[in-house]
C-alpha positions, 0 to 999 in steps of 0.5 A, a space after each residue: 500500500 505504501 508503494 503504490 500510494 508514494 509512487 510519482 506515477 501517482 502525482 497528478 499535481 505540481 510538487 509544493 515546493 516553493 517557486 517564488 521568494 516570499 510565498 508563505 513568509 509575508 502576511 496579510 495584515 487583515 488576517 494574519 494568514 500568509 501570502 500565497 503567490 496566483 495571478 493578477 491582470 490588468 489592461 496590459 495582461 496577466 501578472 504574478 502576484 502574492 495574494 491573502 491565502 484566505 481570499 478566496 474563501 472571504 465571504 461577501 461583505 468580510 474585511 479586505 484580504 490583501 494583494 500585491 504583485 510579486 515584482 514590487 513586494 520581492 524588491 522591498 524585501 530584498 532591499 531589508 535584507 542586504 540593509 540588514 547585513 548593511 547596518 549590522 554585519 558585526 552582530 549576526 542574526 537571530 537563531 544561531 550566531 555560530 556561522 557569522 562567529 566563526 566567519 568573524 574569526 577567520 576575517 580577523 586572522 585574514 586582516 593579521 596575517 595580510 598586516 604581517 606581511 605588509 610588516 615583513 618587508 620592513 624588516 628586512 635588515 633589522 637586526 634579526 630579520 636577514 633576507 632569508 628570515 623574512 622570505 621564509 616568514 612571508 611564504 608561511 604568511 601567504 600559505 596561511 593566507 591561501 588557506 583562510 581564503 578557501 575557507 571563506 570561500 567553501 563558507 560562501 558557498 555553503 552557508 547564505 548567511 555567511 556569504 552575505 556576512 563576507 560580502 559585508 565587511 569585505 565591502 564595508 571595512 576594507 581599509 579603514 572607515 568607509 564613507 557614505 559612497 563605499 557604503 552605498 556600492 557595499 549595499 548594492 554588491 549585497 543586493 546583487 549577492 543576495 540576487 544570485 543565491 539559490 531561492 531556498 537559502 534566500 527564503 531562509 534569510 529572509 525567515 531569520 532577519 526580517 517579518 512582512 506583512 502587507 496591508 490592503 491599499 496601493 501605497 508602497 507604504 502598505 509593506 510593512 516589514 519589521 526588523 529583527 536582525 537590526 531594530 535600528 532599522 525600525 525607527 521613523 526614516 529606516 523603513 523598506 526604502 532603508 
């Protein structure tokens, strides 16, 4: 019975499995149930939009559910986001910090080791550093180097959280303070990260920095979306433009 009932011969319906970004994370403020992804249409066609779970069953005369294309709610999520690993690279998120900790440490013995090699061609003829002290330091400082690098990397690639995180601070505190410009290439280098991540690890971010809920209207001010990452970001001035 088991077999027959599992077999995929069976399935007569598309799998589950989430196809667009915030489909079940966002919320519907009338509500409280969650957005599901269907489609709209106006005078120029069909369009892709996030709509009220329980629309469909709302009785005449009930209270409006809400609606709102995919384009424009994806957009403003993804911009809380890269904001939230803007305004606070140094704090990791909710739920588990052990990812952005050990991702931290291996930054902070990235910045040692390239400062030791900048130090080490100082050195040369000082008393104590001959020629070949020096190069034979160096050459253990550039494997190490290449070392913490590949593990940044396998941590990019398996972790998306601690991609955004790398992206972050390499962006932000490269070199001393940054300025308001070097931020602003930062957050867009977040954006494009963010972008090119699978769905499902962006979906998982979205879950850990960030709550949606959408209110009926058209106004862009109808998402609300509410940091818990970084509560700065909620005050008055920091909202989905942030």
């Amino acid at each position: 019975m088991v077999g027959i009932l599992s077999d995929p011969q069976r399935r007569v319906t598309p799998d589950r499995e989430p196809r667009w970004l915030c489909s079940g994370l966002a919320t519907c403020s009338t509500c409280g149930e969650v957005l599901r992804s269907g489609r709209g249409s106006g005078p120029r066609g069909s369009f892709p939009i996030y709509r009220c779970a329980s629309r469909g069953r709302a009785a005449a005369g009930d209270a409006r559910h809400v609606s709102v294309r995919c384009e424009q709610l994806d957009e403003a999520v993804s911009r809380a986001v890269a904001s939230a690993f803007l305004m606070g690279p140094t704090h990791g998120m909710p739920d588990d910090d052990r990812s952005a900790n050990s991702v931290s440490a291996l930054q902070v013995r990235l910045s040692e080791v390239r400062q030791g090699l900048t130090d080490l061609a100082g050195l040369v003829g000082t008393p104590g550093f001959s020629r070949a002290t020096v190069e034979r330091r160096a050459s253990e400082l550039a494997a190490e180097e290449d070392d913490l690098l590949a593990a940044l990397a396998a941590r990019a690639q398996s972790d998306a959280r601690a991609a955004m995180l790398i992206d972050a601070r390499e962006g932000l505190f490269r070199g001393g303070r940054a300025s308001f410009t070097d931020a602003a290439k930062a957050k867009q280098a977040l954006r494009e990260r963010f972008d090119l991540l699978p769905l499902e690890q962006r979906r998982t971010l979205i879950r850990s920095t960030v709550r949606v809920e959408v209110s009926p209207g058209r106004s862009p001010d109808r998402i609300s979306i509410v940091h818990m990452a970084v509560p700065s970001l909620n005050e008055p001035g920091d909202g989905v433009g942030a």
